[in-house]
C-alpha positions as CSV (number, residue, x, y, z in Angstrom):
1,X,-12.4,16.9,-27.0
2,X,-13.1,20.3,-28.6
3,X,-11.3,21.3,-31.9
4,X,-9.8,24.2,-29.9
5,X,-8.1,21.4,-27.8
6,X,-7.1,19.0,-30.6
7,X,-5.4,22.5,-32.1
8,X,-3.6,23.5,-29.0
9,X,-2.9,19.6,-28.6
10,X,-1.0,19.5,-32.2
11,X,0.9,22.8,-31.5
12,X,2.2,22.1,-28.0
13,X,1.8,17.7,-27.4
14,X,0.3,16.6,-24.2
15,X,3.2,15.0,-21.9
16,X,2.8,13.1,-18.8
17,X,3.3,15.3,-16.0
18,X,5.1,12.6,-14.3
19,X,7.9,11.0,-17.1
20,X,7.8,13.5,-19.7
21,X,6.8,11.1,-22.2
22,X,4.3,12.1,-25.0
23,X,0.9,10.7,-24.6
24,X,-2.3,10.7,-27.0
25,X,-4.1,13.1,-24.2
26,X,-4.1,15.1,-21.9
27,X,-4.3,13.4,-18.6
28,X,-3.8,14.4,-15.1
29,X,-2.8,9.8,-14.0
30,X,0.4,8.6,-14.8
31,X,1.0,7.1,-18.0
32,X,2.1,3.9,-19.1
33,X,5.4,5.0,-19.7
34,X,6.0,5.8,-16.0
35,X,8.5,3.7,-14.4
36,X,6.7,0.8,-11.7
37,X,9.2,1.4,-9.1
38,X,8.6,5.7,-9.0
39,X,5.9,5.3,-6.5
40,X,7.0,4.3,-2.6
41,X,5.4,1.9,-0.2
42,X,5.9,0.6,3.5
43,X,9.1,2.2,4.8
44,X,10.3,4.1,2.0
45,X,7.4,6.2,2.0
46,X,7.4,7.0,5.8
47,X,10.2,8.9,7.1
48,X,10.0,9.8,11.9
49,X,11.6,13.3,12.4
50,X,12.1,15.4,15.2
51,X,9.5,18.4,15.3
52,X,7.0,16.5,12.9
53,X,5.8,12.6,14.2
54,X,6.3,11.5,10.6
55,X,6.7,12.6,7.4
56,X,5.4,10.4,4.4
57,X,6.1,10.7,0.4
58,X,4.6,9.6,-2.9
59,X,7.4,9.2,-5.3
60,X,10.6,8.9,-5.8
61,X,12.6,12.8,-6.5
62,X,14.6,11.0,-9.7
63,X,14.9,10.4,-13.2
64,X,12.0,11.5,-14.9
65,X,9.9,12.8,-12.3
66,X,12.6,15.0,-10.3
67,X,13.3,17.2,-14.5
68,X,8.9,17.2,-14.5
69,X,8.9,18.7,-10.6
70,X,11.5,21.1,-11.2
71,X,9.5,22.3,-14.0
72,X,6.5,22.7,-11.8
73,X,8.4,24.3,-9.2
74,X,11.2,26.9,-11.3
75,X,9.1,26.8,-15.0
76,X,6.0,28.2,-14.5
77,X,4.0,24.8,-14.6
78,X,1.7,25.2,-11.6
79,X,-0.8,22.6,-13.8
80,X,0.9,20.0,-12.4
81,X,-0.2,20.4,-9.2
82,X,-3.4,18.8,-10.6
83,X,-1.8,16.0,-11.1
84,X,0.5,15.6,-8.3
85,X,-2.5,16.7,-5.4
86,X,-4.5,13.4,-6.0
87,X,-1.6,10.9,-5.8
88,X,-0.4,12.8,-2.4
89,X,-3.5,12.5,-1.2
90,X,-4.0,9.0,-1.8
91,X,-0.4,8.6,0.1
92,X,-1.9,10.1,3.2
93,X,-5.1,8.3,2.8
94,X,-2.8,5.3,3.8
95,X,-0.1,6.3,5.8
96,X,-1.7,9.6,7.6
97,X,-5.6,8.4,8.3
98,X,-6.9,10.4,11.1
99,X,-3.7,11.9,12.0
100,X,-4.6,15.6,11.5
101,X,-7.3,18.3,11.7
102,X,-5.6,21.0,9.7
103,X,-3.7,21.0,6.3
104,X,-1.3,23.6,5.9
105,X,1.8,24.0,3.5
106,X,5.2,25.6,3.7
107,X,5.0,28.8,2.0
108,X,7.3,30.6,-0.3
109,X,8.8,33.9,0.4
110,X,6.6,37.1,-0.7
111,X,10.1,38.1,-2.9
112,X,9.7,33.9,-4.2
113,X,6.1,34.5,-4.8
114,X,6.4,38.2,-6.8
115,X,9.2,36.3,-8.7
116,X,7.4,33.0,-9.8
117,X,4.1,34.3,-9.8
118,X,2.9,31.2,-7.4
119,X,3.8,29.4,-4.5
120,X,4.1,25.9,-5.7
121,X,3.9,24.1,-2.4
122,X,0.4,26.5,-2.0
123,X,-1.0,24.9,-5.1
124,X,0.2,21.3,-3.8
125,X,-1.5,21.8,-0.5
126,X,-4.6,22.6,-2.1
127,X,-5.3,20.1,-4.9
128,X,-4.4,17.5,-2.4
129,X,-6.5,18.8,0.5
130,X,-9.5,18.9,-2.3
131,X,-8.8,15.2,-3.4
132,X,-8.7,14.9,0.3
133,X,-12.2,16.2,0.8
134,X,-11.1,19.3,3.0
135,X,-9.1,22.6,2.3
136,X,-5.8,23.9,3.1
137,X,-5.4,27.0,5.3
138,X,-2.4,29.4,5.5
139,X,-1.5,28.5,8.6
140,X,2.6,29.6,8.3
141,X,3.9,32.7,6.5
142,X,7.9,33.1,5.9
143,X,8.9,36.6,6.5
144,X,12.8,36.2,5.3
145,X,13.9,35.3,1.6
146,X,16.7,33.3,2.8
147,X,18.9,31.2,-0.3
148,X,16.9,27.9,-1.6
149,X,17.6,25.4,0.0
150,X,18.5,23.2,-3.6
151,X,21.8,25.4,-3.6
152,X,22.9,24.5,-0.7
153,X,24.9,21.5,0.2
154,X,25.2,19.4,3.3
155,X,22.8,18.6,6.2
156,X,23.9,21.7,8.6
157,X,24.1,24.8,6.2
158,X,20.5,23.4,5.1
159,X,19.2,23.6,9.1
160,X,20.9,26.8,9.5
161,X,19.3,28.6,6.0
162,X,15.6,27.4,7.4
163,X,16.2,28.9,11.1
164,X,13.8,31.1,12.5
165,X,12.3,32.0,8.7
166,X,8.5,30.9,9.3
167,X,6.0,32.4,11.5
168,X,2.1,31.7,12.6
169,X,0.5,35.2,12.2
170,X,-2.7,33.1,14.4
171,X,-1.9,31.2,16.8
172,X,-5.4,30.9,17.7
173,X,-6.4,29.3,14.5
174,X,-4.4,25.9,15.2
175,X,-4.2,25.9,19.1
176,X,-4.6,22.6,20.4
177,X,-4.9,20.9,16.9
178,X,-3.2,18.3,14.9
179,X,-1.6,19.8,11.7
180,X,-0.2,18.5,8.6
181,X,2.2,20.5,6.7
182,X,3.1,20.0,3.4
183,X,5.6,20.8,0.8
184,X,7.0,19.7,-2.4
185,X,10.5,17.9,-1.9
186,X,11.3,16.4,0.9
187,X,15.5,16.2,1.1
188,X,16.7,16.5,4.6
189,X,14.3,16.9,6.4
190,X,15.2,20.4,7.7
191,X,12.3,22.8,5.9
192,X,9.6,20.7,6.8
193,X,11.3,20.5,10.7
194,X,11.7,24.2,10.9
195,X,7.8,24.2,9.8
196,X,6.6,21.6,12.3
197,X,9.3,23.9,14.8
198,X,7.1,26.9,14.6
199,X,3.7,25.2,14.1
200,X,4.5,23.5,17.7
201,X,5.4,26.4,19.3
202,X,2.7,28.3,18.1
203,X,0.6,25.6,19.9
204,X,-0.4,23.2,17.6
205,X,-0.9,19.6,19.6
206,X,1.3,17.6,16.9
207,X,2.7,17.8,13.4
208,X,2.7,14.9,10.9
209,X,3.8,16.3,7.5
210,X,3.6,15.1,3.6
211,X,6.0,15.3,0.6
212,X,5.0,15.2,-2.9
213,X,8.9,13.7,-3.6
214,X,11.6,12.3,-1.4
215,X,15.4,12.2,-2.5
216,X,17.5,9.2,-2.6
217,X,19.8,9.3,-0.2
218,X,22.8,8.1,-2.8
């Protein structure tokens, strides 16, 4: 470690970008601190839908994790992408193996994006598709800056705010193949469905689709 970073490191102290919790480094893993039961496995992690054959998740959106996300997502803490990408990744590795032949991700508004200065689910897509051995290609664009979806409560004002607001500006690019869409949080379902929607009707032969974090249903 330099002495520039042992500076910075006593000024601001390294915290797990998964609990929070202070750690002697910096580290992209999760710490020791982090909660056993965060991660999901077998059934909790894959979840059928509609539009997408299946959707699977890494962790848990709760506690610890779900204040750490929202600072990567509303904070300005894209970093923790770095972090998040590989575990994804290793999610898909098990419950996605040769399912797709694209990676894509549900994008932010251009309004979202001049406003946060990054589209989080963007930087997701990417450091997962890298740990992944591929890259991720904008596939989608969202052409309306409807409310987020985190304000809204209830299973049908959440499927109506997502309607018709993504678009595949070339078709061509994913006719006939398998895609897999991802985003950060995955809650009702209904963002990642109006994604897999459009990527289907655009042409794409299937949809399978990941999420970093999945909300308990209590």
């Amino acid at each position: 470690m330099s002495l520039l970073d042992r500076i910075l490191d006593l000024i601001y102290p390294p915290k797990c970008k998964f609990c929070g919790a202070l750690v002697d480094r910096s580290s992209l893993d999760p710490c020791p601190k982090c909660p056993p039961d965060l991660w999901l496995k077998g059934p909790q992690a894959v979840i059928p839908g509609d539009h997408f054959a299946r959707c699977v998740c890494a962790a848990w959106y709760t506690g610890a994790l779900r204040e750490e996300v929202k600072r990567f997502k509303f904070r300005n803490q894209p970093g923790h992408a770095k972090a998040y990408g590989p575990m994804l990744a290793r999610t898909i590795r098990l419950y996605l193996p040769g399912a797709y032949d694209l990676i894509t991700w549900v994008p932010v508004s251009p309004e979202t994006l001049k406003s946060r200065g990054y589209d989080q689910a963007r930087l997701l897509a990417e450091e997962t598709a890298k740990s992944l051995g591929t890259e991720a290609l904008p596939l989608l664009e969202k052409g309306k800056n409807n409310k987020p979806q985190s304000s809204l409560e209830g299973v049908n004002l959440r499927w109506k705010n997502v309607k018709g607001v993504y678009a595949v500006p070339d078709p061509a690019a994913l006719a006939g193949k398998r895609v897999l869409v991802i985003d950060d949080i995955l809650t009702t379902g209904a963002t990642l469905e109006e994604a897999a929607r459009t990527l289907r009707q655009a042409g794409a032969a299937q949809v399978v689709a990941a999420a970093f974090c999945r909300t308990p249903k209590d």
